[in-house]
TORZATOR-409268 format. One record per residue (C-alpha): residue number from 1; x, y, z. Coordinates in Angstrom, 3 decimals, padded with zeros to 6 digits. Layout:
N
- i / x / y / z
- NUM / X / Y / Z
...
//
This chain:
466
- i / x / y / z
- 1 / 000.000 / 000.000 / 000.000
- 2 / 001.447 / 003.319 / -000.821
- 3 / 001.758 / 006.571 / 001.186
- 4 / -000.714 / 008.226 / 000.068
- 5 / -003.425 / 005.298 / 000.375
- 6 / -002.122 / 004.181 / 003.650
- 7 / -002.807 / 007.480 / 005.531
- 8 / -004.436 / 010.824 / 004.443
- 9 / -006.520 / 013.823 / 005.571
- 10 / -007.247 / 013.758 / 009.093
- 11 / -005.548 / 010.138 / 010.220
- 12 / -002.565 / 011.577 / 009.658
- 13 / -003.231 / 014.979 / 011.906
- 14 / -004.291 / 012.326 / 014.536
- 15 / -001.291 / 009.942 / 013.868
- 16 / 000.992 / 012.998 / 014.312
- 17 / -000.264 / 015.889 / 016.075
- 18 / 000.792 / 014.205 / 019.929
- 19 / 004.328 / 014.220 / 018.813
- 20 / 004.060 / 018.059 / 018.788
- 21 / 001.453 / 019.075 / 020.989
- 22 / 000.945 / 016.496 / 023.667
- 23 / -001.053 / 016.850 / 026.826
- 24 / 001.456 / 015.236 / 028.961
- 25 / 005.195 / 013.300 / 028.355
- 26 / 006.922 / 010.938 / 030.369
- 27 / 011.293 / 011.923 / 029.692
- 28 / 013.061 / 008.257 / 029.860
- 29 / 016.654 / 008.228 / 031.132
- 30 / 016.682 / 012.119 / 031.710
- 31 / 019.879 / 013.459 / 033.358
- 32 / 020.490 / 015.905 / 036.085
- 33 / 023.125 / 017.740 / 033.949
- 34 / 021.472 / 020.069 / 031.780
- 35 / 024.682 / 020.629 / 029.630
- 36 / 023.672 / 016.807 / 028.125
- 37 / 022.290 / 015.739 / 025.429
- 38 / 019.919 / 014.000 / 028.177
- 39 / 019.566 / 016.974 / 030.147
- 40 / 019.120 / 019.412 / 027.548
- 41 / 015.327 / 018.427 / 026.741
- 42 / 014.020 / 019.117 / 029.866
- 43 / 016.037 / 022.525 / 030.004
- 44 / 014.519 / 023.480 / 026.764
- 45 / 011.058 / 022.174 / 028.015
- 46 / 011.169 / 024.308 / 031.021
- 47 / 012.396 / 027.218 / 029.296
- 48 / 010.037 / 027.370 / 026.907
- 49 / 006.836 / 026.987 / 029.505
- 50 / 005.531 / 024.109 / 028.328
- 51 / 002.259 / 023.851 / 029.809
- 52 / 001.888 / 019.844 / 029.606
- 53 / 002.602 / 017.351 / 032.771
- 54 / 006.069 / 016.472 / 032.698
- 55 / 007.199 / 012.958 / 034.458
- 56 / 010.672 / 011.838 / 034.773
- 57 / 011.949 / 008.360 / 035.111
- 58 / 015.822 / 008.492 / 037.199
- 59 / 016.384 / 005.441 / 038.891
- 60 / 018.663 / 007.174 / 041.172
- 61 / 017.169 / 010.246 / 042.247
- 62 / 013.906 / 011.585 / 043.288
- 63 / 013.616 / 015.428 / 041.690
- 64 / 015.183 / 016.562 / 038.488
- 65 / 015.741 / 020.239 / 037.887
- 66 / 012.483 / 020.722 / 040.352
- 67 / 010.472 / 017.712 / 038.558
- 68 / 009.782 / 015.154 / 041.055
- 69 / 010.712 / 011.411 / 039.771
- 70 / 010.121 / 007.936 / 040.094
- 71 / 012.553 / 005.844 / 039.583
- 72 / 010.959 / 002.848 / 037.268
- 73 / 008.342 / 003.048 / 034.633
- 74 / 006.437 / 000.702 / 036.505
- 75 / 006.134 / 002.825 / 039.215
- 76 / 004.362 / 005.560 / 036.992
- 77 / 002.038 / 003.545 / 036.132
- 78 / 000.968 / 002.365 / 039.050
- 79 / 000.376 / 005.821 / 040.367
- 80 / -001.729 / 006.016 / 037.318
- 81 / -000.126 / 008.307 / 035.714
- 82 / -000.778 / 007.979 / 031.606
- 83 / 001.362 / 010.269 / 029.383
- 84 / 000.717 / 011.008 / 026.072
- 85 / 003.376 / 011.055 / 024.819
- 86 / 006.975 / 009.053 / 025.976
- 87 / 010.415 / 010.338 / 025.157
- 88 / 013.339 / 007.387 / 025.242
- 89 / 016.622 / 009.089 / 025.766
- 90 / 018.582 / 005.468 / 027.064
- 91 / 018.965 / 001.960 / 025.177
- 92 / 019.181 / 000.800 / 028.606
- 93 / 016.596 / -002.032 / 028.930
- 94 / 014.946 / -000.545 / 025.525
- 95 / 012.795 / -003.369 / 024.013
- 96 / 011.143 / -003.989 / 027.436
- 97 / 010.898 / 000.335 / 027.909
- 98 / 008.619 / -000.280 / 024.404
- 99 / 006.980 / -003.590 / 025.339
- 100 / 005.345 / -001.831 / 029.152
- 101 / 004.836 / 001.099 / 027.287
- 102 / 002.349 / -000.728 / 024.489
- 103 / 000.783 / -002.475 / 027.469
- 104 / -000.047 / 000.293 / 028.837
- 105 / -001.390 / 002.072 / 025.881
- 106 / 001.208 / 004.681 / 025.058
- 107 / 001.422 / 004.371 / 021.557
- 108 / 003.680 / 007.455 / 020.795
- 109 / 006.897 / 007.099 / 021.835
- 110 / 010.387 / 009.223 / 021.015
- 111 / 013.241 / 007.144 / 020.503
- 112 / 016.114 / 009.920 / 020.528
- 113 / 019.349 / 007.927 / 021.203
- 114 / 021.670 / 006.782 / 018.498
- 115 / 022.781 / 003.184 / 019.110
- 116 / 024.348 / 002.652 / 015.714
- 117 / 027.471 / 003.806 / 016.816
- 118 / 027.451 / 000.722 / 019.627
- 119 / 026.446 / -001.647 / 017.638
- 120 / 027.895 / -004.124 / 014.874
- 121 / 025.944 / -004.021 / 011.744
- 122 / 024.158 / -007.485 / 012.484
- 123 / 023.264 / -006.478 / 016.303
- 124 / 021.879 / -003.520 / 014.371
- 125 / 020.066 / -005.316 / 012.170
- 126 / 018.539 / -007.584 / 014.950
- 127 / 017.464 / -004.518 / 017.497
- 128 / 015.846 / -002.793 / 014.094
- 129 / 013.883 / -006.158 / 013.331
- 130 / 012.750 / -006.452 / 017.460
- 131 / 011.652 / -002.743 / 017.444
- 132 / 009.668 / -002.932 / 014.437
- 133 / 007.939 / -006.488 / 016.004
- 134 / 006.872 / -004.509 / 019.207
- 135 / 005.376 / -001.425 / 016.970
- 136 / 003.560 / -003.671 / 015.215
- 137 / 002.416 / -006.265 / 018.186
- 138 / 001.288 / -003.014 / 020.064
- 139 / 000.493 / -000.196 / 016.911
- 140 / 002.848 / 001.973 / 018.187
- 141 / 003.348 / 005.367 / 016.592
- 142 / 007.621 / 005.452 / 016.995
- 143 / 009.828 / 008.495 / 015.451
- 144 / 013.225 / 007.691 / 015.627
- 145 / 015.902 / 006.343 / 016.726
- 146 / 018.679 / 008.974 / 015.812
- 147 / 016.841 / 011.630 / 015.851
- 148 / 017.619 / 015.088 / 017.427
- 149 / 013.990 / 015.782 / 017.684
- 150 / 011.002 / 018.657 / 017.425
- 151 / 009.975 / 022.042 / 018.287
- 152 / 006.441 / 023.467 / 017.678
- 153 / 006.385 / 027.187 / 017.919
- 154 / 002.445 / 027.298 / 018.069
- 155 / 002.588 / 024.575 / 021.256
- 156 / 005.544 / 025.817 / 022.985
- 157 / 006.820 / 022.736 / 023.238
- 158 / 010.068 / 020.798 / 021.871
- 159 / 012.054 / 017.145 / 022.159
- 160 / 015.425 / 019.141 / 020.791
- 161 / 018.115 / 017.480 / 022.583
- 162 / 020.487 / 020.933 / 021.876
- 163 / 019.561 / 024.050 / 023.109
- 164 / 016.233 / 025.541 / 022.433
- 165 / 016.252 / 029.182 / 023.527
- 166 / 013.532 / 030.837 / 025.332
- 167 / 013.856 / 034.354 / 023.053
- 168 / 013.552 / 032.450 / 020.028
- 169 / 010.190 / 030.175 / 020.826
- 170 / 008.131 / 032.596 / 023.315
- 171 / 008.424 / 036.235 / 022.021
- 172 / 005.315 / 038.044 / 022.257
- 173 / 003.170 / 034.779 / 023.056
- 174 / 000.365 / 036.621 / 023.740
- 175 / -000.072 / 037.553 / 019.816
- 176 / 001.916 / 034.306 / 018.835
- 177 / 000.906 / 033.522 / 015.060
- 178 / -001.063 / 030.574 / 014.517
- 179 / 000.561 / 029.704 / 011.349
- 180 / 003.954 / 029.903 / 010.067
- 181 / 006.995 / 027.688 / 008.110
- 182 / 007.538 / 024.303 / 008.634
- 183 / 011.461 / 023.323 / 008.124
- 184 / 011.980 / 019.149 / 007.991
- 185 / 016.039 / 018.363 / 007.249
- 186 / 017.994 / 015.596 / 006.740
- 187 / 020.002 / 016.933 / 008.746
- 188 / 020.111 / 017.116 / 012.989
- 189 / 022.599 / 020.088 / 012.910
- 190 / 020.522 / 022.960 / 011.083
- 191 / 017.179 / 022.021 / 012.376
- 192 / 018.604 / 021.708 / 016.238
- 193 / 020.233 / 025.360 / 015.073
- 194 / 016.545 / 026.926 / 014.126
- 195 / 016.261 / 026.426 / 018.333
- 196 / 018.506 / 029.124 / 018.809
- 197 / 019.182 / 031.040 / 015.483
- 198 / 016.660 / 033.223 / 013.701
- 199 / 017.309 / 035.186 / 010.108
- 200 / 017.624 / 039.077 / 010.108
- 201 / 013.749 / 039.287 / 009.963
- 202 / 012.369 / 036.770 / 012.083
- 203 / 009.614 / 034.735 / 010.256
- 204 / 006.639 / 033.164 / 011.807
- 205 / 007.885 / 029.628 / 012.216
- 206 / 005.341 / 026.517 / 012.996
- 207 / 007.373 / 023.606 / 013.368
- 208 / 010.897 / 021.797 / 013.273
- 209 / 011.590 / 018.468 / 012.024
- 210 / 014.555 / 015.723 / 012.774
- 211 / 013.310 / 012.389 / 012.697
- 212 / 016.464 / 010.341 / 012.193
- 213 / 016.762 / 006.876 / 011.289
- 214 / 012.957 / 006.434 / 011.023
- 215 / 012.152 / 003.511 / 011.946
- 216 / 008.706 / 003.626 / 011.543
- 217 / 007.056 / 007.027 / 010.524
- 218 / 008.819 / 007.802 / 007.691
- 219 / 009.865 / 011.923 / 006.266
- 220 / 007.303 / 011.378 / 003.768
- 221 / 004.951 / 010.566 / 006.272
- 222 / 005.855 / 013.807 / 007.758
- 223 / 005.570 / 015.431 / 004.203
- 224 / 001.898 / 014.602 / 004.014
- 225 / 001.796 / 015.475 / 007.558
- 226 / 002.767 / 019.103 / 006.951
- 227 / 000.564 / 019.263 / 004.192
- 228 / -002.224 / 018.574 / 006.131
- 229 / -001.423 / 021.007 / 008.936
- 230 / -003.232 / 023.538 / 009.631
- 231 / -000.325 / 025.878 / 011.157
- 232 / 001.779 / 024.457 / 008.579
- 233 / 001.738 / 027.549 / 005.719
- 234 / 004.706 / 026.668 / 003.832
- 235 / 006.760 / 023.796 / 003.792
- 236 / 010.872 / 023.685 / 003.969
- 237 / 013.304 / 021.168 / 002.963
- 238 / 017.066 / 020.391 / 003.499
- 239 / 017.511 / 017.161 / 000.941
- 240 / 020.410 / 014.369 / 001.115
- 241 / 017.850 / 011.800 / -000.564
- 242 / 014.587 / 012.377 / -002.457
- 243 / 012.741 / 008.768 / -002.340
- 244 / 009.975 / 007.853 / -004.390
- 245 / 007.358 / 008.291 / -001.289
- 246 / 008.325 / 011.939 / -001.555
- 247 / 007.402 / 012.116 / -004.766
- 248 / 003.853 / 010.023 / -003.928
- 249 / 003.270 / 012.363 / -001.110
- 250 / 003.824 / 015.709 / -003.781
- 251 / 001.743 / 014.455 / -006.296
- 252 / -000.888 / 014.091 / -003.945
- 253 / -001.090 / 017.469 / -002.854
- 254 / 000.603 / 019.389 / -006.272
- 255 / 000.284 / 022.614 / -005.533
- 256 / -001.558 / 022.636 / -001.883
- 257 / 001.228 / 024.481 / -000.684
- 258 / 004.583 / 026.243 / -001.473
- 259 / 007.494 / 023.773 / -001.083
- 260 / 011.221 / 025.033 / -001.270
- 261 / 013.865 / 022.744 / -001.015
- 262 / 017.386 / 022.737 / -000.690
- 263 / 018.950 / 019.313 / -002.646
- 264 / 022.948 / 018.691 / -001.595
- 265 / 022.163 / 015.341 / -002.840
- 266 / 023.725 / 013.870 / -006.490
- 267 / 021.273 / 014.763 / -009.776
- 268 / 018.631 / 012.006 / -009.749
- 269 / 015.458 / 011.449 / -011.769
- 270 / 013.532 / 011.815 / -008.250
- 271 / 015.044 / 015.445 / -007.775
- 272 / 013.734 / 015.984 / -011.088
- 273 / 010.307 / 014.599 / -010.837
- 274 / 010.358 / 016.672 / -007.530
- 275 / 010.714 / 019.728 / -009.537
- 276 / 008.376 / 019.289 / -011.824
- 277 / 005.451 / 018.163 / -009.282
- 278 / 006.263 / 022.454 / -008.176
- 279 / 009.135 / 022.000 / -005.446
- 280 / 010.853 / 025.158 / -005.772
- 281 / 015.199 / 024.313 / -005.506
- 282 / 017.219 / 027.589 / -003.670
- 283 / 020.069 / 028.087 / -005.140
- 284 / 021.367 / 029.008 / -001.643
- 285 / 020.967 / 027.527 / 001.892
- 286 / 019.818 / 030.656 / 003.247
- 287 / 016.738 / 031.206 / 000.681
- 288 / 014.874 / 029.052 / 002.195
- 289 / 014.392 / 031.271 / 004.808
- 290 / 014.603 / 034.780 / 003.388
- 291 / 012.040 / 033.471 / 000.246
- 292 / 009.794 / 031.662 / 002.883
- 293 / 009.169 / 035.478 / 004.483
- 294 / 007.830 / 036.462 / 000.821
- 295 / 005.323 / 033.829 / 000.463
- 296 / 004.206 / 034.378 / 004.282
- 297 / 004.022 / 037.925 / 003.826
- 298 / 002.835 / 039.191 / 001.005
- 299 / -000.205 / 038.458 / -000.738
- 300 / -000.838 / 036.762 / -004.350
- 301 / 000.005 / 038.661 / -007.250
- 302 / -002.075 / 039.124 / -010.499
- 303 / 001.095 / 039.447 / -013.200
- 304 / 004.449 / 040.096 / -013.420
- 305 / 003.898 / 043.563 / -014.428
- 306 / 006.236 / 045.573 / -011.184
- 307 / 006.681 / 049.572 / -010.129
- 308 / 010.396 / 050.216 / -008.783
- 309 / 011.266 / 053.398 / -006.348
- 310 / 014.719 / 054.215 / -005.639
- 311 / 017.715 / 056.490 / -005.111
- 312 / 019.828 / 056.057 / -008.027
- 313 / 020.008 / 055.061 / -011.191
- 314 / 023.039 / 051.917 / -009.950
- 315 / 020.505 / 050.371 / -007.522
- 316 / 017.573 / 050.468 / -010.201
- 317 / 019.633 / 048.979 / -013.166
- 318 / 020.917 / 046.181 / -010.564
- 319 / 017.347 / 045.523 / -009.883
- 320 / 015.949 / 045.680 / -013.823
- 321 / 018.907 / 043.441 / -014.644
- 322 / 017.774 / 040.302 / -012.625
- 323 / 014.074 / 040.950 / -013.726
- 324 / 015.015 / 040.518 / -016.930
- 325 / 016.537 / 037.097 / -016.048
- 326 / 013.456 / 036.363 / -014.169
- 327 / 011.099 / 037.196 / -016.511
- 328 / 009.390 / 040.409 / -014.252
- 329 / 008.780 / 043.927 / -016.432
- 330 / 007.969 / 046.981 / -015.291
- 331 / 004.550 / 047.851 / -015.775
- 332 / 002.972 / 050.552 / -018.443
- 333 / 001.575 / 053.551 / -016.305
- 334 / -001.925 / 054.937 / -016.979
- 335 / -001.285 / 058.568 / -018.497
- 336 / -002.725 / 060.262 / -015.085
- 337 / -000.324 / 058.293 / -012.709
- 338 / 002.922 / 058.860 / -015.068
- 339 / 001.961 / 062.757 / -015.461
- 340 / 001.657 / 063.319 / -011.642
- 341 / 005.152 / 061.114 / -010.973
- 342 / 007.120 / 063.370 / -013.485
- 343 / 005.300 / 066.482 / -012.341
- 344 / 006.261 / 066.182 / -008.656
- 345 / 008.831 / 064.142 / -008.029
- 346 / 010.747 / 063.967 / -011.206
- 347 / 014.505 / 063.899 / -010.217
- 348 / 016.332 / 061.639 / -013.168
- 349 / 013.071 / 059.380 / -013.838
- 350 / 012.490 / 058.446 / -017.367
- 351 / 009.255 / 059.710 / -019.020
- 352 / 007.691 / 056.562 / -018.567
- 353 / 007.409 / 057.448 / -015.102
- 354 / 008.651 / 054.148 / -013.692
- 355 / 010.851 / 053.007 / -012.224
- 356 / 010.797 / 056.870 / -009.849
- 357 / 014.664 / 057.444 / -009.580
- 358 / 014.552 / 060.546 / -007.351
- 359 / 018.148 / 061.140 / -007.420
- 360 / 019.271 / 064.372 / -006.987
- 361 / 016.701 / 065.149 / -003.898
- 362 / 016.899 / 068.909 / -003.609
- 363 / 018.212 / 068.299 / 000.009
- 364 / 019.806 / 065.750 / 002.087
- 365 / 016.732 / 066.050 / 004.667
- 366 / 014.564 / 062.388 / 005.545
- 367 / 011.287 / 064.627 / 005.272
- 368 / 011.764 / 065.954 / 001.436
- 369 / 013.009 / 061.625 / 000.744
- 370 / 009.356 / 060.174 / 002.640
- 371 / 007.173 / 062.611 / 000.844
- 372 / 008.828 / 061.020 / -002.319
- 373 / 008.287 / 057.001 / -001.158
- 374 / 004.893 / 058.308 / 000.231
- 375 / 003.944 / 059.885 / -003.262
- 376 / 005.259 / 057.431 / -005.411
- 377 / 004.763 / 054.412 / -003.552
- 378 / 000.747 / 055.709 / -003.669
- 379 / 000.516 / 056.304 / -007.300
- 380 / 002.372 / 053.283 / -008.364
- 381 / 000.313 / 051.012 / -006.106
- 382 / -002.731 / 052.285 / -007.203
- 383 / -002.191 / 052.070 / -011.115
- 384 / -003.879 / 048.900 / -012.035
- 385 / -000.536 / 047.689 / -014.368
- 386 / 001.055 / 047.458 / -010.950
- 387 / 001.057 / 044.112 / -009.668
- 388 / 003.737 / 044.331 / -007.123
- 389 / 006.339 / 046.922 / -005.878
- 390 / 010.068 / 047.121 / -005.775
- 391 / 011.538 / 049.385 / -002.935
- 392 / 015.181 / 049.892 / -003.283
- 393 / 016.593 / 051.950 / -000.219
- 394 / 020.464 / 052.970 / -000.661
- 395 / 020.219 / 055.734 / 002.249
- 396 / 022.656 / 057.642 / 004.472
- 397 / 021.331 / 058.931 / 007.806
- 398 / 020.755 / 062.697 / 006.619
- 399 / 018.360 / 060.937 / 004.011
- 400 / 017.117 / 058.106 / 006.359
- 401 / 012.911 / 058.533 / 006.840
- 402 / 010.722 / 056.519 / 009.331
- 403 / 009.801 / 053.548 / 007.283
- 404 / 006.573 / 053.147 / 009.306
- 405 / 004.595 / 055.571 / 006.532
- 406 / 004.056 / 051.692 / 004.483
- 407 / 001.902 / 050.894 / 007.284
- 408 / -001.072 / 052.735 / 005.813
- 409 / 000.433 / 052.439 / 002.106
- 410 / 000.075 / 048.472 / 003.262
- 411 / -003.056 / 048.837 / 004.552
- 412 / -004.741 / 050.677 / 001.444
- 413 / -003.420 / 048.467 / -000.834
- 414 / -003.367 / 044.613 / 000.556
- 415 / -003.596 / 042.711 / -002.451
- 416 / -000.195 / 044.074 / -004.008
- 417 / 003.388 / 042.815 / -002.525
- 418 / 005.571 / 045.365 / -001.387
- 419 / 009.308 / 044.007 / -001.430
- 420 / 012.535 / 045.989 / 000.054
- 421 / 016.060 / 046.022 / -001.102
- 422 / 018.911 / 047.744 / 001.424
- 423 / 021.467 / 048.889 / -000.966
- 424 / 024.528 / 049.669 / 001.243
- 425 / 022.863 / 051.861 / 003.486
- 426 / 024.342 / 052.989 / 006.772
- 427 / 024.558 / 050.049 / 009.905
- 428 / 022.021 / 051.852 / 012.362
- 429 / 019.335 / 053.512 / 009.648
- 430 / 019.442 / 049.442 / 008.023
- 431 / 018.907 / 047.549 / 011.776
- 432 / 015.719 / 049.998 / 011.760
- 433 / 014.213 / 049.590 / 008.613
- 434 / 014.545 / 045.700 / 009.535
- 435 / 012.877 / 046.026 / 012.589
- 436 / 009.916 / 048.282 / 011.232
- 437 / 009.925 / 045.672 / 007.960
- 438 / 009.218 / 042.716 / 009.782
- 439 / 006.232 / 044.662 / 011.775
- 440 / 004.714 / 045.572 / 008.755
- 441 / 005.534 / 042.081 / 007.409
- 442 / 007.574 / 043.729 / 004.428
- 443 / 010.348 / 041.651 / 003.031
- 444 / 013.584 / 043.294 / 003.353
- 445 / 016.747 / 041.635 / 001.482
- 446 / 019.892 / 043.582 / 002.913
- 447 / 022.404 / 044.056 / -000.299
- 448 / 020.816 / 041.169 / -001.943
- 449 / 018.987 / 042.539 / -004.646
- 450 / 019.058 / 039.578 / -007.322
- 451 / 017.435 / 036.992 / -004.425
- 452 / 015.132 / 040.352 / -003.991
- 453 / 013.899 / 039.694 / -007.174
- 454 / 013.890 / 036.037 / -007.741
- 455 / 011.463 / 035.640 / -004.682
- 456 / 009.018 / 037.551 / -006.077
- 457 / 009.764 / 034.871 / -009.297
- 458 / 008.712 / 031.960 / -007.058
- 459 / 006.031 / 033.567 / -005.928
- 460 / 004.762 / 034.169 / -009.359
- 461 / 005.591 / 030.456 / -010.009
- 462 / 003.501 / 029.151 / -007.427
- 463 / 000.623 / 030.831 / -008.603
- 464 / 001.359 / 030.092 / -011.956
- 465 / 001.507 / 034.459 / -013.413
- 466 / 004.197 / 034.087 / -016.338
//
């Protein structure tokens, strides 16, 4: 039976969902030292104010980090205690840890300890082949082994067994998105880092996926998975190996959502297929991140028809240059909106009236430089050949203006993308316009002007506008 017949639609939000937002966990071979790989979780857990119960099983002490413990499984149980979820961070007594825990009806269990490295190749073999037995004799739902485990942003809660930072999962929980991007790698290293790094705009994340060896739910289980999730708004890939499942699971849902990928893996006819079911390849590791804030941020748009605003003729031609490659024009301006452009703000813009190169501003004063963004921005926005608009900002601080005027320019006009550029402009005027851009949810690419542009081209591409 095949993915996509085996489990779809709401099964798989019920097969999953406990692995990221249970009710209550049980940690298995947790350690006092919270500089451990086994001590770490809990840390994080704490940290982060996960809201669940939290038991520990120690068989040598009674409280860890303030978390009372018992020190056998057995003894949980017979308090009557029944977690939702079980974490396994020892191969100490392992098969029979799985065995009591399918007796007593835990059927989602965390196996996040990497035995390969202990065993020979046939004792691997043989613990693999028991493991899988007990799953099925008890239909246990197991992630793992090798993995270096989860964090939900929505949930507040995580199985990362590296550091998960408090200032990266909790700020402004109150008005916490409900929706956000989903990053799965075959990698432990660069999910485990999304616990404590964030890009220069910080983008509504939803979840974080390491699953490991996968022993039983598979990646593309977790592909359909994210598919199907509801805070799960665009999906995010880091690709040794793209299997056929993978390509099962896309087919099923062409198109549902935005996939980018990033494929370090040799050219295959899978990584092909994969393309042309819509994953979008980055070029660079990084896009996934800075092209996931486009498609989170800015709304659909209708052609590939673009305004431009900027400060010089260099930034403008660097910008026109990579539409070109892209495919993206500038748009034809209604006879009203190129009139008003040339008649009051003028500067070295073409008689076409876009793209508005202001250059020379009659002073170097931020008030005279907003009045032209304001203007322009306005009368580009509202010509209906505009489907989207290019701000390129190559600023000093005598010219620097409070960004925060897009706010209402955002507001009047929701259905058109607004996209930023930061063209060597000065440190402290550029760690501002950041701050305000990622309030406003406005993409802001600092110096990178040709990834500026080829977002907007993915974009386009997912919603099929040549």
């Amino acid at each position: 039976m095949s993915i996509g017949e085996k489990i779809s639609g709401n099964s798989i939000l019920e097969k999953i969902n406990p692995f990221f937002n249970p009710k209550s966990v049980v940690i298995i071979g947790a350690s006092r030292n919270e500089y451990t790989f086994n001590g770490i979780l809990l840390k994080n857990l704490l940290e982060i104010q996960y809201k669940g119960k939290i038991y520990i099983v120690h068989p040598y002490t009674d409280v860890v980090m303030g978390i009372p413990c018992v020190n056998n499984l057995k003894d949980l149980f017979n308090n009557g205690a029944k977690p939702e979820l079980a974490i396994i961070l020892t191969q100490k007594n392992l098969l029979e840890t799985l065995k009591l825990l399918g007796e007593q009806k835990v059927k989602h269990i965390l196996i996040e300890v990497d035995f390969s490295q202990k065993l020979g190749n046939d004792e691997q073999i043989i613990l693999d082949n028991s493991i899988k037995k007990i799953i099925s004799d008890f239909d246990l739902k197991i992630l793992g082994p090798s993995m270096i485990g989860l964090i939900d942003f929505q949930h507040f809660f995580t199985s990362s067994i590296i550091p998960t930072r408090s200032h990266i999962v909790l700020p402004n929980r109150k008005e916490k998105p409900q929706s956000g991007a989903s990053f799965m790698a075959q990698s432990g290293g660069l999910t485990g880092a999304c616990g404590w790094w964030a890009p220069d705009q910080e983008i509504p994340l939803a979840k974080i996926i390491h699953i490991g060896k996968a022993l039983d739910i598979s990646e593309a289980d977790m592909l359909e998975y994210l598919f199907e999730d509801p805070n799960t708004e665009i999906i995010l890939l880091y690709l040794k190996e793209i299997t056929e499942d993978y390509i099962t699971v896309l087919a099923k849902y062409k198109k549902k959502k935005p996939i980018l990928y990033k494929y370090v893996g040799k050219p295959s006819k899978t990584e092909q297929k994969f393309k042309e079911l819509g994953a979008n390849p980055v070029e660079n590791y990084i896009e996934l991140f800075e092209f996931a804030k486009v498609f989170l941020w800015c709304p659909p748009p209708i052609s590939n028809a673009v305004g431009i605003i900027g400060p010089s003729s260099g930034a403008i031609n660097l910008i026109i240059s990579e539409m070109r490659n892209q495919e993206i024009h500038l748009a034809n301006l209604k006879e009203e909106n190129r009139r008003f452009i040339m008649e009051n703000i003028g500067g070295s813009t073409c008689e076409l009236g876009n793209p508005v190169d202001y250059w020379p501003p009659k002073e170097f004063i931020g008030t005279q430089v907003c009045r032209v963004y304001h203007q322009a921005s306005n009368t580009l926005l509202k010509d209906p050949q505009v489907s989207a608009l290019f701000l390129a900002l190559e600023f000093f601080t005598e010219i620097e203006f409070n960004f925060s005027i897009f706010e209402t320019i955002k507001e009047k006009y929701p259905n058109k993308p607004i996209l930023c550029v930061l063209i060597q402009a000065e440190r402290e005027g550029g760690s501002r316009i950041l701050e305000i851009g990622t309030k406003l949810k406005i993409p802001v690419f600092t110096n990178e002007i040709e990834r500026a542009v080829k977002s907007l081209r993915f974009l386009l591409d997912f919603y099929q506008i040549k």
